[in-house]
N, C-alpha and C positions, 0 to 999 in steps of 0.2 A: 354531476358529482354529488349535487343536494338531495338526491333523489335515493341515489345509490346509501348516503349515510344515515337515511332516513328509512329506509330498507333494515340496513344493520344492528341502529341501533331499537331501544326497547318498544316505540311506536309502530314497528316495522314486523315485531315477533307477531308467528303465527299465532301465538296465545290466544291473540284477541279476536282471534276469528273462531276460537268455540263457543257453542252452543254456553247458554245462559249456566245453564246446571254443573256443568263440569269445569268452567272458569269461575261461578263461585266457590266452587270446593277447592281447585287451587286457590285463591286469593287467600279463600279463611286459612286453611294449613297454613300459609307463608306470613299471614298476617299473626297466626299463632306462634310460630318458631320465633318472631320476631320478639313479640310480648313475654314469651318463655325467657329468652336469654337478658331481657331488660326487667325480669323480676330477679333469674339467679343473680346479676351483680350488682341488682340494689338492693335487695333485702337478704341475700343468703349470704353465709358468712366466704366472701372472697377477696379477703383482706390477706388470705396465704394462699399458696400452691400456685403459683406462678412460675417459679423457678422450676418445679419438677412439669409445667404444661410446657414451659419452651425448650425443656430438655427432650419431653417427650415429641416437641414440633420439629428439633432436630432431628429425632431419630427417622421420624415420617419423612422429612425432606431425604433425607438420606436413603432409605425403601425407595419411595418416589423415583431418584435418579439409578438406583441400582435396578429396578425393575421397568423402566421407562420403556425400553424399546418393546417389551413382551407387552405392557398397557397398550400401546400405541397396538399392536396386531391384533389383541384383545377387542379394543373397543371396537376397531373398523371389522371386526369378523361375529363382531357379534347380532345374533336373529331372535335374542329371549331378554328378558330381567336382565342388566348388566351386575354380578355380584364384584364388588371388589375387595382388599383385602386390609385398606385403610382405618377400617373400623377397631383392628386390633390395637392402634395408639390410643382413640379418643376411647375406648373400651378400660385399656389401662387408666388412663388419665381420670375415668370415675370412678376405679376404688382407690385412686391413690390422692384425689387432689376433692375440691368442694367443686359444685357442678357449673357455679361459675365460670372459672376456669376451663374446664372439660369444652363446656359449649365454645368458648372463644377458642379453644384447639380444634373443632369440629369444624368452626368457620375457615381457621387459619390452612385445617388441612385440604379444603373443599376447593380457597381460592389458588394454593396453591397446586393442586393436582389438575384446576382448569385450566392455567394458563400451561403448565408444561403436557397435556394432554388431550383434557375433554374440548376443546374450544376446537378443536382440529375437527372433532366427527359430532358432536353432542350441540344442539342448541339452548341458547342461554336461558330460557324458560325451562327447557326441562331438568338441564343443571340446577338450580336455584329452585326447584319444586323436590328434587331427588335433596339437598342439604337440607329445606325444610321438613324432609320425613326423619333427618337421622337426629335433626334437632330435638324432634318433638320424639321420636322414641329413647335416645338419652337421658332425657329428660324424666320419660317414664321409667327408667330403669330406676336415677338415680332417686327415686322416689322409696325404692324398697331397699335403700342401704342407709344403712343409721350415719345419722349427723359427727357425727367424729371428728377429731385434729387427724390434719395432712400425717399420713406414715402411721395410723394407729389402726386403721382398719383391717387390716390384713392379720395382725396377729391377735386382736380384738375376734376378729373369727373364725380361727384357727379351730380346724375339725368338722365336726361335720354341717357346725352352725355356718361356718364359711363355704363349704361349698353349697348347701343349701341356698343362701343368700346369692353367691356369684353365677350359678346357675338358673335362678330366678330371672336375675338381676338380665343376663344373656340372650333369655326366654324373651322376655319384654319388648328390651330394648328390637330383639328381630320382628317378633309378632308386631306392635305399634311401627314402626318403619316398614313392613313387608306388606301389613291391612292398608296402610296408607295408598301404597303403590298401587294397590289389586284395586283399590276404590277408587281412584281416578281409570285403570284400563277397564271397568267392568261402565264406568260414564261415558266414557268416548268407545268404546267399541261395541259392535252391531254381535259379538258373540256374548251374551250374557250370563254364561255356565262359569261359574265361580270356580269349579275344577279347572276348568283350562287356562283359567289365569293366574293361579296359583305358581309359585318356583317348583322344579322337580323336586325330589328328594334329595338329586347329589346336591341341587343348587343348595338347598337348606341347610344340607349337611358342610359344607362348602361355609354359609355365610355365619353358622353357628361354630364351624371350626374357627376361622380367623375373632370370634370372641374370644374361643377358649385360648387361641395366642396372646392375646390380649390379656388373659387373666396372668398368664403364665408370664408375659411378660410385667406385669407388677409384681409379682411374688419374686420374680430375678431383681425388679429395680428396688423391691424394697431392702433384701439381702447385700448386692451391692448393685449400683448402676453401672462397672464395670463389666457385669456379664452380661448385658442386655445385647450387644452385639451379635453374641451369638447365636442371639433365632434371628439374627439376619438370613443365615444360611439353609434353614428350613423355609424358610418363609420365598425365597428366590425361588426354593425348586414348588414350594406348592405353586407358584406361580405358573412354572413351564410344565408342573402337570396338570395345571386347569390350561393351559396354552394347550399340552398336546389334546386331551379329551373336546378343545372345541373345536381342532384341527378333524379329528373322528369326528365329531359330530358332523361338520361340513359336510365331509367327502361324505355322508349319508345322505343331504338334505340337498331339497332344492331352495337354489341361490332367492329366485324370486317371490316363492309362494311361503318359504319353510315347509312344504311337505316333505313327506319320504322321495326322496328321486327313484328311477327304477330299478335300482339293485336294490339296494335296502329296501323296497316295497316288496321284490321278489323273494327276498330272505326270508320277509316276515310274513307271507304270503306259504310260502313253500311249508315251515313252522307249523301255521293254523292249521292246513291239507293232512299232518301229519295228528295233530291234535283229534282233528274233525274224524278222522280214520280210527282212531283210538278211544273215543265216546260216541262213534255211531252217529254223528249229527251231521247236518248240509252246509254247503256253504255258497257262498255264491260270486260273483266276479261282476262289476260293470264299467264298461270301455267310458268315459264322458268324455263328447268331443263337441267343442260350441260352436257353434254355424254360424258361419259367413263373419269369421275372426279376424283375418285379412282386412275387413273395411273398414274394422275398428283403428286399425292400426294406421292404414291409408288415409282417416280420415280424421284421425287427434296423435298421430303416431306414436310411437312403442312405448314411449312412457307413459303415457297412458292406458293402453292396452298390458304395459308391467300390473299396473293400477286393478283392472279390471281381472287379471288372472288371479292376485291376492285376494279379490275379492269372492270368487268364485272359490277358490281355496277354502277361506273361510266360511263359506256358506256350505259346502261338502260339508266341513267337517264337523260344522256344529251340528247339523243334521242327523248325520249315522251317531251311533254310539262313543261310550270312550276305545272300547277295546276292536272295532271296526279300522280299518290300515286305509287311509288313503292317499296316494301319492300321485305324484304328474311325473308322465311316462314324454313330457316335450312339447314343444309348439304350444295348441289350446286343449291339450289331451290330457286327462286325469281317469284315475284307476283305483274303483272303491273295490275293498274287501269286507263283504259280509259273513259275519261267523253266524254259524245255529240257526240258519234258515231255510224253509222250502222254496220252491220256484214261485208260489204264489208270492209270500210276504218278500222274495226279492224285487219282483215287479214294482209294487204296493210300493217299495224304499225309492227303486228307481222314477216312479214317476211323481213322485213327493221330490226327489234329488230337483227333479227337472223343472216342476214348478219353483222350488225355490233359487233357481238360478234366472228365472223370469219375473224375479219380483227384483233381482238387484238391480239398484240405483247405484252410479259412481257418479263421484262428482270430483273432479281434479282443479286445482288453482290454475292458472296457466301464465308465465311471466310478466304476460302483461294486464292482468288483475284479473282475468276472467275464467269462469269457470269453464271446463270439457265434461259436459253430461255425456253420461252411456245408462242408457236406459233397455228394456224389453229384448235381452237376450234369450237367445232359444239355445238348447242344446239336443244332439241328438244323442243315444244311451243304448250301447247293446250290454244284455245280460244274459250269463253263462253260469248254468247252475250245475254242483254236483252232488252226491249223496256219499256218506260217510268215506270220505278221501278217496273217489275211484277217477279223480283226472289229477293228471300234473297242473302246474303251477305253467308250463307252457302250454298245455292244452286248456285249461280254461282262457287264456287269453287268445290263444287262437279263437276259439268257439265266440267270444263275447265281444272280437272284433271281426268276426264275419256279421253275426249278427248289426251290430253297429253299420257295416256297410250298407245293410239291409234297409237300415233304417234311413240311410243318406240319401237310396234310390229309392227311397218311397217320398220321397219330399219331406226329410228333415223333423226336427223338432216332433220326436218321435222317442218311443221304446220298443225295442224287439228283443225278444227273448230268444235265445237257442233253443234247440232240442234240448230238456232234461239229461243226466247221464248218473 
């Protein structure tokens, strides 16, 4: 039982098992959110707006339990950035109250959306690293709004000075919380293209809209606090339409890797064929299939070998291009799409693919404190090339898994190319 609580609690979190460089960079962040919020309430004037932070903590408690069940499907479904929609209270709360206050609603809403929520799917180290990024970006927002008495700002910046300011102020507060984020996954992960760790666009669009609620909801609470209720009822359904768009997302993705699964790969595959046909250029197909994947699994079992697929996922994908589609078609099978190439530079990609999946290293914890290395994987690669859209999106993969067989019976860890077409 001493074992099990010592697991649990804070000597227990994985944290402390990152590398030197990216457990400093968290420490400093949390060490800073901490010093930040112990300067606003002892030098900054928060001697007022208390009343309008725990009017604003009700209103969040109140979201909180009316969106509760759709968070809860949210969080456990989700494979990217988690954006949520809580930012629109503490957002109000910094042009209506001093930033003192703000931050201690920042805390207030954090701890209480972990215990009815994040504590279920989320570890306590990454919770408490994700509060110290909205700390330290609030913070920087509320740097670009003038010092004012509680309930003067809003009409203080009425026109275009004010939304210049709240759109500033919006800007920041995401960019500083969202650079934070990308700076810790570009320290711990082995893909270091700053593009692929970025939010999409909806996500952006998504975390910069629940600002602009947040603005909207101060300009309600300053007119009356009676009407603030009312973006309750927008605010619920952006909920269940960021629920249904992650539900589509899914049914596109694979559960294990986050690739495209085979439909959505074939969709987007089919798309290029028709592009490639319409600007004259090549393209090309390659089957990836890792040899003797089976004895991974026999011999550190499937969660491990889960481990090892992600990994190889991400080594595809940092590889080929942004605009290159690759997905896993099942088992240890993935499925790259090459746009704008000849037969030669498809070879050239494939066996650049193949060596870089002979350089991955996995290394997994394992319950009882020790690691499962998988090291020196091979894979074998058939490649299926065509010229300006003259094969289907089924016949290149026929051609690029014949090939592939080809390569099985010739002993493995190999590339073979089709015939041209």
């Amino acid at each position: 039982m001493r074992d099990r609580s010592r697991r649990l609690g804070p000597r227990g979190w994985a944290l402390w098992s990152l590398p030197r460089g990216p457990l400093a960079y968290i420490l400093v962040i949390e060490l800073a959110a901490v010093a930040v919020i112990v300067s606003a309430l002892t030098l900054g004037t928060a001697d007022h707006g208390w009343t309008v932070a725990g009017l604003l903590f009700l209103g969040a408690v109140t979201h909180a339990e009316a969106a509760r069940h759709i968070e809860r499907i949210r969080i456990s479904k989700v494979d990217r950035p988690f954006i949520d929609l809580k930012s629109m209270w503490t957002f109000a709360a910094l042009l209506l109250t001093p930033t003192g206050p703000t931050l201690v609603l920042v805390c207030g809403t954090f701890a209480y959306w972990w215990v009815r929520n994040g504590r279920h799917h989320s570890a306590p180290h990454k919770w408490i690293f994700s509060w110290a990024t909205v700390v330290l970006g609030t913070a920087a927002a509320g740097l670009l709004l003038p010092g004012v008495e509680i309930g003067t700002l809003l009409p203080t910046a009425a026109g275009p000075l004010g939304l210049v300011l709240i759109a500033a102020a919006a800007i920041v507060r995401w960019t500083v919380n969202h650079g934070l984020v990308v700076g810790i996954l570009l320290l711990t992960s082995k893909e270091r293209s700053l593009r692929r760790h970025l939010s999409s666009p909806a996500d952006t669009l998504l975390g910069l809209g629940a600002l602009a609620l947040g603005a909207a909801l101060a300009v309600l609470a300053a007119a009356s606090p009676w009407l603030v209720p009312i973006l309750l009822v927008p605010v619920i359904m952006l909920h269940r339409g960021v629920l249904v768009d992650q539900f589509r997302h899914a049914a596109r993705t694979d559960s294990k890797t986050g690739l495209a699964n085979g439909a959505a790969w074939s969709e987007v595959a089919a798309k290029e064929i028709a592009r490639a046909a319409r600007q004259d250029v090549g393209l090309a197909v390659l089957m990836v299939d890792l040899d003797e994947f089976k004895a991974v699994n026999d011999r550190h079992g499937h969660l491990v070998g889960d481990e090892v697929l992600r990994a190889v996922a991400a080594s595809l994908s940092a590889e080929v291009r942004a605009y290159d589609a690759v997905g896993r078609f099942g088992g240890e099978e993935f499925v790259v799409l090459l746009s704008g190439v000849d037969p030669a530079a498809a070879t050239v990609t494939a066996e650049r693919l193949r060596s870089r999946i002979g350089d991955i290293d996995v290394q997994v914890p394992t319950p009882i404190g020790t690691l499962a290395r998988v090291q020196g994987l091979t894979a074998s690669i058939g490649c299926a090339t065509c010229s300006a859209g003259s094969r289907s999106v089924d016949e290149l993969l026929a051609a690029a898994d014949a090939a592939l067989y080809r390569a099985k019976r010739a002993g493995r860890n190999r590339t073979v190319a089709a015939d041209p077409a």
